[in-house]
C-alpha positions in Angstrom: 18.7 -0.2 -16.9 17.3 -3.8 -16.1 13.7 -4.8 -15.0 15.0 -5.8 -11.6 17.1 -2.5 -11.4 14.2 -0.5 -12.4 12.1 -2.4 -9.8 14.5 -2.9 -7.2 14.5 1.6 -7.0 10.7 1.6 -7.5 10.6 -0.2 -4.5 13.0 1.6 -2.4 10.5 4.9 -3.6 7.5 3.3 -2.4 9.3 2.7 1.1 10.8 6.4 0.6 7.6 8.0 0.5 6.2 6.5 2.9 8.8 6.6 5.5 9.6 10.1 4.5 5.8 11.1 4.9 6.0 10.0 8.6 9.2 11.7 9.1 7.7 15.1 8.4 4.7 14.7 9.9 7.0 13.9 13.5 9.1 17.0 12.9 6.1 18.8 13.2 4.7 17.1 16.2 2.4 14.7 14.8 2.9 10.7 15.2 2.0 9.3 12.1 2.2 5.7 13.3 -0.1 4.5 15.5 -0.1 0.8 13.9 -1.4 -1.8 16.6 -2.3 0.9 18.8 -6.0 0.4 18.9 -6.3 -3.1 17.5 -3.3 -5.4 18.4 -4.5 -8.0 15.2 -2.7 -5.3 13.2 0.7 -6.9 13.8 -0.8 -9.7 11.6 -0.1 -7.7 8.8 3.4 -7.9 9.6 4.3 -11.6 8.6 2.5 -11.0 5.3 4.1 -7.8 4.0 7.1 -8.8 5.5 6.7 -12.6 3.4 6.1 -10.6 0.0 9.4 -8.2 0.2 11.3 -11.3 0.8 9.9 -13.2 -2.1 10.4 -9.8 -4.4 13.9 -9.0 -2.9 14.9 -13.0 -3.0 14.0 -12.8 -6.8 15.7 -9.1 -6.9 18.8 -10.1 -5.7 18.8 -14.0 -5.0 17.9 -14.7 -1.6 17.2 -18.1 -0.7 13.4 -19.5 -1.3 12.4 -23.0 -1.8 12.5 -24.0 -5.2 8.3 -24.2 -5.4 8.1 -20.5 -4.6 10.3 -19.0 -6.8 8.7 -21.3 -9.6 7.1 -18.9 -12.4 3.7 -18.8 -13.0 5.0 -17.3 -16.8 8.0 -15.9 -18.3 7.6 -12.6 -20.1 9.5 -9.5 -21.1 6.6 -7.4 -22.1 5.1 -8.3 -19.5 7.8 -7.4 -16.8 7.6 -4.2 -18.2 3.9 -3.5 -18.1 4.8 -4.4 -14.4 7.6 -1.1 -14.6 4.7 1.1 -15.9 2.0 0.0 -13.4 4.8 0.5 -10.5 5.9 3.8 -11.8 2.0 4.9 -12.0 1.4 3.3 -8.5 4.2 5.8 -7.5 3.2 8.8 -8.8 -0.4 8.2 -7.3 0.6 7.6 -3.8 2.8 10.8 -4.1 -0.5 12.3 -4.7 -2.1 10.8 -2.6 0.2 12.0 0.6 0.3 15.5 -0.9 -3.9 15.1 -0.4 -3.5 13.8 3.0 -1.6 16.7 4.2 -0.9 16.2 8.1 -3.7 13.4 8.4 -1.8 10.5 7.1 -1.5 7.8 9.4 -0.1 4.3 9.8 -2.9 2.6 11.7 -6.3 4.3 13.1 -5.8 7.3 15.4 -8.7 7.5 17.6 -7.5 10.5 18.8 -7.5 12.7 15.6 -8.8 15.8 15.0 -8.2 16.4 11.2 -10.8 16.6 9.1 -12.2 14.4 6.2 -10.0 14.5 3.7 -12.1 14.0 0.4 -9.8 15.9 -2.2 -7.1 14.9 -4.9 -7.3 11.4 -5.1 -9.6 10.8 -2.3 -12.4 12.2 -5.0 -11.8 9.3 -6.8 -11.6 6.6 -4.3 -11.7 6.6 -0.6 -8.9 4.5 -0.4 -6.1 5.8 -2.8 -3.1 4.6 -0.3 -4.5 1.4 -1.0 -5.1 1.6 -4.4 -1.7 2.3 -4.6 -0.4 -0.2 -2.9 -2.3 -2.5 -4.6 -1.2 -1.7 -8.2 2.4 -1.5 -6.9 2.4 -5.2 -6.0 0.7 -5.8 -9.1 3.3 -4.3 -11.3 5.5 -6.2 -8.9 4.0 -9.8 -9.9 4.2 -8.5 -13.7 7.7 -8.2 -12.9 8.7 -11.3 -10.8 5.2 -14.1 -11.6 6.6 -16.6 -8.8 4.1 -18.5 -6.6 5.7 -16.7 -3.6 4.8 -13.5 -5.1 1.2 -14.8 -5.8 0.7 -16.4 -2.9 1.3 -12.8 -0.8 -0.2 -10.9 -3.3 -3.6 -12.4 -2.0 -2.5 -12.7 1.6 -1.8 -9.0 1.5 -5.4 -8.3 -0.8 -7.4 -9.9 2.2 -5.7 -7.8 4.9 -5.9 -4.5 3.3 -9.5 -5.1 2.8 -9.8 -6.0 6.6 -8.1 -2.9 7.2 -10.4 -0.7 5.1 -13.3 -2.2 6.8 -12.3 -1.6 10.2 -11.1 2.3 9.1 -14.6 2.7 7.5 -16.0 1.5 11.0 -14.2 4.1 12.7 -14.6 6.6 10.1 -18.5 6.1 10.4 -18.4 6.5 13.9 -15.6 9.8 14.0 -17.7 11.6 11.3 -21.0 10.6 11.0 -23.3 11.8 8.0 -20.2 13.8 6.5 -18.8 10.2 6.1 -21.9 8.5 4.8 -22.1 11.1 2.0 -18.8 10.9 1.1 -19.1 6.9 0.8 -22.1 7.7 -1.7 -20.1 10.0 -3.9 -16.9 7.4 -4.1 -15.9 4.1 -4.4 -14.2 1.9 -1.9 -11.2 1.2 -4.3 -11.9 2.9 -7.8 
């Protein structure tokens, strides 16, 4: 298989899981996305993700892109491969990550949850695994396709995840008090 094969089904995983998390969670009653519901500024994230699958799948599969943003920043076999890796690895920590979630994964913050803290699996290692994950998935990504368009989300999407975690720890301070302070002692924000 080719690098863009390869990445082209490690991205269609990444939405897999994702989607397929929410899916079982709303089989069973619970609505997993609550994106936008208490903070309409979410929907900012939108034009950004939606900017960075476009510049991947136009250098996937050729969709059209101004000449400037599909310019490389290097050209590298090894290096598109070390991308595979990190993408693949990304993969199998987000799976991890859901399985530690359990029912209290959520796209968005639910004010109205009732789960508890969830500080198992890969949440002993970082409070923000999902992100983590994310993260390192777009990273493998730019090892694989090093355009400015690429680049350019990459860092769009970096600031808004990190706006994100700072709002969840806001809410998470508030929905679980000392239990959450502790827990922000024993792990890191990212890793």
């Amino acid at each position: 298989m080719t690098i863009k094969i390869l990445s082209l089904f490690a991205f269609l995983i990444l939405v897999a899981l994702a989607a397929g998390r929410g899916i079982m969670l709303r089989r069973i009653g619970i609505n997993a996305f609550v994106f936008g519901v208490t903070d309409k500024s979410d929907f900012l994230l939108i034009p950004v993700v939606a900017f960075f699958v476009y510049s991947i799948l136009a250098a996937v599969i050729g969709l059209p892109m101004p000449s400037i943003m599909k310019r490389l920043l290097f050209e590298s076999a090894a290096a598109g491969w070390v991308g595979i890796v990190v993408c693949g690895g990304s993969l199998i920590w987000l799976a991890l990550t859901l399985r530690a979630f359990s029912t209290s994964f959520r796209i968005g913050i639910d004010e109205t949850t009732q789960d508890k803290l969830v500080t198992s699996g890969t949440f002993s290692i970082s409070r923000n695994p999902i992100y983590v994950a994310f993260l390192a998935f777009l990273t493998g990504m730019i090892l694989i396709y090093p355009n400015i368009a690429a680049c350019i989300a990459f860092f769009l999407f970096t600031a808004a995840i990190h706006r994100q975690i700072r709002r969840e720890e806001t809410f998470l301070h508030g929905h679980y008090g000392q239990k959450y302070r502790d827990y922000c002692r024993r792990v890191r924000r990212y890793l």
